[in-house]
N, C-alpha and C positions, 0 to 999 in steps of 0.2 A: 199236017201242021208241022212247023218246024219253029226249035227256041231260037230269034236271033238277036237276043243277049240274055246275060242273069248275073247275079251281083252277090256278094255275098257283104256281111258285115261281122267284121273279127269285133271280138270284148276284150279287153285286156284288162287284169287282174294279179298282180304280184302279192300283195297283205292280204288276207283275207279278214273277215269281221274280226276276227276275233285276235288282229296281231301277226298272226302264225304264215308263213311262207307259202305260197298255195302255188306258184312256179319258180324259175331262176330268176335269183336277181340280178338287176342288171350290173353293169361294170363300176360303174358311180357309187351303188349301192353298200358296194362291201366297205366303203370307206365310212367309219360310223363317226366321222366331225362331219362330212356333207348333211349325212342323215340328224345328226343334232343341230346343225344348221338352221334346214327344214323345217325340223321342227319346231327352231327359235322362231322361225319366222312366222308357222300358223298362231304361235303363242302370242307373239305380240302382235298380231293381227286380231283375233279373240278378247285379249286385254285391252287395246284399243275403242273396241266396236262396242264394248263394257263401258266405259267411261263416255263413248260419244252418244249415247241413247241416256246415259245419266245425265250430260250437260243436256241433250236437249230436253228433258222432264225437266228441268231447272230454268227453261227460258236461256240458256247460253249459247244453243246451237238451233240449227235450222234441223228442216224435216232428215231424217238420215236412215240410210238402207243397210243394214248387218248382215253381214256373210255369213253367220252364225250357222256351224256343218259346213260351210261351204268352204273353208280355209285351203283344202289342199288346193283345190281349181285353181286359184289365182299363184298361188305359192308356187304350186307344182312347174305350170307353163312358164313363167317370169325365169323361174333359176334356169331352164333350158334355153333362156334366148340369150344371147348377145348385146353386148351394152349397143352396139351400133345400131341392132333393129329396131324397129318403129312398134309401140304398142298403141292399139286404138280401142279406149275400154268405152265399157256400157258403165256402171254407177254402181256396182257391187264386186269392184274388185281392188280394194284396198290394201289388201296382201298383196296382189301382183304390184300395184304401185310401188309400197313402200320399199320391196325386193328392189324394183327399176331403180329406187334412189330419192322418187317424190319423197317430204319428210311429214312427218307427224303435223307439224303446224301447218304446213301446207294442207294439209288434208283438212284439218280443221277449219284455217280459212274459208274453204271453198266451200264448206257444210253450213259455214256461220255465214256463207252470202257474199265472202271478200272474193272481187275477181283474183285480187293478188293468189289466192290459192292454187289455181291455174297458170299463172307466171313459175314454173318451174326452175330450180339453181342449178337442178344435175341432169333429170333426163328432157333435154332443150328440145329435142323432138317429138315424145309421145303426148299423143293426142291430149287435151284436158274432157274430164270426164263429160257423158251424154247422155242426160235424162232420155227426150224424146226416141220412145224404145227403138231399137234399129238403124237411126238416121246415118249412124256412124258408120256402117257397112260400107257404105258408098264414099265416104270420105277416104276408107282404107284400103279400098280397091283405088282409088286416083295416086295415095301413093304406094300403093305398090308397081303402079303401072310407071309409076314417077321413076321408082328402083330400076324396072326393067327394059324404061328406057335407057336410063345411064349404066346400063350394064353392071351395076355392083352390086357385090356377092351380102346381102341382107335378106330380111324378109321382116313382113309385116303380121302380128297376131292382132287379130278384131277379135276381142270378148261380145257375143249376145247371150242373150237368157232363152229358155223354151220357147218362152211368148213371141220373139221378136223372129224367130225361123217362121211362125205366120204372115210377116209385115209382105209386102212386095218391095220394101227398101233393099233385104236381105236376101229374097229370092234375087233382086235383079244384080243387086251387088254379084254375087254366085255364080250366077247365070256368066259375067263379065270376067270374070277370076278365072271359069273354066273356059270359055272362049278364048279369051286371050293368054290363058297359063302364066299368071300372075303368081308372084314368091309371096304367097300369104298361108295363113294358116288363122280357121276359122273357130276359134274356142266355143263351144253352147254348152251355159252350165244350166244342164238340164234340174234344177231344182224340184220339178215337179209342180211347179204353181207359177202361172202368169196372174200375180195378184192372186185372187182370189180366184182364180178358172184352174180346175187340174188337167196337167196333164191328156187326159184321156181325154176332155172333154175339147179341148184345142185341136188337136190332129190326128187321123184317124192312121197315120201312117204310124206300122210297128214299131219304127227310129226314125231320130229327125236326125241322124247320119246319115241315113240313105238319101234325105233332099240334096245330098252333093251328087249321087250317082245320077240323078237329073242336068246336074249343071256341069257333069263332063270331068271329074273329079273323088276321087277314092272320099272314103268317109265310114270312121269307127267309131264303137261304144269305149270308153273305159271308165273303171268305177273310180266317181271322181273324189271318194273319202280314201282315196288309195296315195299320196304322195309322191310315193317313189313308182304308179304307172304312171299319173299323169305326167312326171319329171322323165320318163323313159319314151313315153310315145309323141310328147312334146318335141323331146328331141330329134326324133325318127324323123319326123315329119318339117322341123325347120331345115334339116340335112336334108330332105330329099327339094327343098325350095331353092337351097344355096346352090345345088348343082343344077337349077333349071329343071327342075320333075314339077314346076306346076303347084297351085291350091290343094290343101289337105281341109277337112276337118276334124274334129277331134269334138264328141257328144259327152260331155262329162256328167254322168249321171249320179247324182247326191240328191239329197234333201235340203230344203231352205227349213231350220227348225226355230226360226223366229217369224216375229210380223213382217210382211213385206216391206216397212218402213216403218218410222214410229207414229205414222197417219194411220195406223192399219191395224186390225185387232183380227188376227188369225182365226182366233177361238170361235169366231159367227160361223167359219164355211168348214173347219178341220176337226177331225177326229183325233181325238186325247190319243186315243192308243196308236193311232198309226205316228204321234210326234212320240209319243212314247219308245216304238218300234225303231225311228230314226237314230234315237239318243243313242242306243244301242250301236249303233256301226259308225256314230261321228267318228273323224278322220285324227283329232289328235289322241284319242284314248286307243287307235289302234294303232300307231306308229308309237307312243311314249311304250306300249307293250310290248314291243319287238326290240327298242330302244330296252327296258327296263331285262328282258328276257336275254339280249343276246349280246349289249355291250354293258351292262351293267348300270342302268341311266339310276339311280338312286331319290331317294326324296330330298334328301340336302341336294342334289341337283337341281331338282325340280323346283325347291323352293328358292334357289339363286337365281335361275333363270326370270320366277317369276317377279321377282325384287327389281333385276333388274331392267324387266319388262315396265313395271310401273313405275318407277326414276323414269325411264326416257319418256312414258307419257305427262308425267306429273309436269315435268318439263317444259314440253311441248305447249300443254294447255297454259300453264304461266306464261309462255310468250304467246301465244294466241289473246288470252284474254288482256295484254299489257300492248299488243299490238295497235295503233292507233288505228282511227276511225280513217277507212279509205275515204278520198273525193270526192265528191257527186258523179265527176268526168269520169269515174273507172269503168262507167259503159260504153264510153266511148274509145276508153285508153287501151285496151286488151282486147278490141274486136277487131284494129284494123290496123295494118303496118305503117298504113298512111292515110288517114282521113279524108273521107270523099268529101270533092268542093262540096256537094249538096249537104252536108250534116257540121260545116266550120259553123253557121250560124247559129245551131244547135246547141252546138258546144259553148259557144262562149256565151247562150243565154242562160244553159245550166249555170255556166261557172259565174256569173255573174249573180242568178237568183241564191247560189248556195253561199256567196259571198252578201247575202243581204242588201246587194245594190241595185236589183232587177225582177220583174216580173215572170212568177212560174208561163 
């Protein structure tokens, strides 16, 4: 018998639980305004996702998904990309958004049900968010293969969750990225729970990094309450896209330490102490500690930061909630660049029935 391949999967790890440096940091790192950056950004991501689970207990918002533990993932990858690149999220990456530019009221809209929240003012390219778990995979391989056509030096990041590396959306997506050595870069924020299914119980494979070594394409762990890895192998990895090396992935392994939504009551399927266990390694309490230990981050910092975290929401939700009531037509306004002859009749019997002159 002879081995004719084997694979191996690196972990990457810079902070370790407890704050403390556990390898070199990287070059980015030593600058402690990036890292308080960073930090703003898991902050009012956290403060955000706080206020949007209150309005929807209040009837003001629709169903909403909290990244709650999961802030560095989205934060992390967004600050390593390029305003040019393409982001194509799944539904719980609202710190990566806001980073890209999307705003606070935007995000709102689109939780309260307004297509307008999806109408982007700054990043006019990335995708608008995608319930149907996985779908998006394959919309993010069409542009990257779009990029790779036209030769320019971008790349595409698709966020999925545990669950969706099961779909065959994601497998084939994968499958297409390493055949063709597509400039994308596969984010899975391993939360440990597809809903209510753990982990374990979904895939029997050790890492669902290694489903790249299947599709022809490198693929690692790193600990995704880490910031400054996921911001270091983020970046490794859109550099190795820009010069033509091909799809990465990148398994970011955290805890989701809230409901999967506020449709969702954790408490039926999870163990108190294993959320217990989580709280302990959440990603802003170990970054504010190496923050607090080796630049000096202070509590009057901490408390300005958060002031002015909740101004820019307070804000936010005032023009959200003062926002007029969209069309009836906005389902037909933001799904298509040009309305197919087959759906004009449609339209103008909506817009007629919503004008009171015509029959649903």
């Amino acid at each position: 018998m002879v081995t004719v391949a084997h694979f191996d999967i690196p972990y990457t790890r810079v902070l370790d639980e407890t704050g403390k440096p556990e390898a070199q940091l990287p070059e980015f790192a030593a600058d402690a305004d990036v890292l308080k950056t960073l930090y703003g950004w898991m902050l009012l991501t956290r403060e955000f996702d706080t206020r949007a689970v209150t309005l929807q207990r209040t009837g003001q918002l629709g169903t909403y998904p909290s990244s709650l533990g999961q802030e560095a993932v989205g934060v992390g990858f967004a600050h390593a990309m390029n305003s040019d690149d393409i982001f194509v999220p799944s539904f719980r990456e609202q710190g990566a958004q806001l980073l890209r530019g999307v705003s606070l009221t935007e995000l709102l809209l689109y939780w309260g049900g307004d297509e307008r929240g999806s109408d982007f003012a700054v990043p006019r390219e990335d995708f608008p968010v995608s319930v149907p778990v996985g779908s998006q995979a394959a919309h993010a391989v069409g542009v990257a293969l779009a990029i790779k056509l036209r030769g320019e030096s971008r790349a595409v990041v698709c966020a999925v969750g545990d669950g969706a590396t099961s779909k065959g959306d994601v497998y084939e997506a994968m499958n297409v990225a390493g055949a063709w050595q597509l400039p994308m870069v596969f984010v899975v924020n391993n939360n440990a729970w597809a809903i209510s299914v753990p982990r374990g119980a979904q895939s029997a494979a050790t890492t669902l990094a290694q489903k790249a070594i299947a599709a022809g394409f490198p693929g690692e762990q790193v600990d995704g309450n880490d910031v400054i890895a996921m911001r270091h192998i983020t970046g490794k990895a859109l550099a190795q896209c820009y010069e033509g090396g091909g799809p990465r992935l990148i398994e970011a392994v955290t805890y989701r330490l809230g409901d999967h939504t506020t449709a969702d009551d954790a408490s039926r399927y999870r163990n108190e102490a294993d959320v217990s266990a989580a709280w302990r390694t959440e990603p802003l309490a170990r970054l504010r500690t190496y923050l607090t230990e080796t630049h000096g981050w202070s509590r009057d910092d901490e408390e300005a930061l958060i002031a002015n975290c909740q101004q820019q929401i307070d804000e936010a939700v005032e023009a959200y909630l003062a926002t007029p009531e969209q069309p009836a037509t906005a389902m037909f306004d933001y799904l298509y660049a040009e309305l197919p002859q087959a759906l004009v009749g449609q339209y103008r019997a909506v817009e007629m029935f919503a004008s009171g002159k015509g029959e649903p």
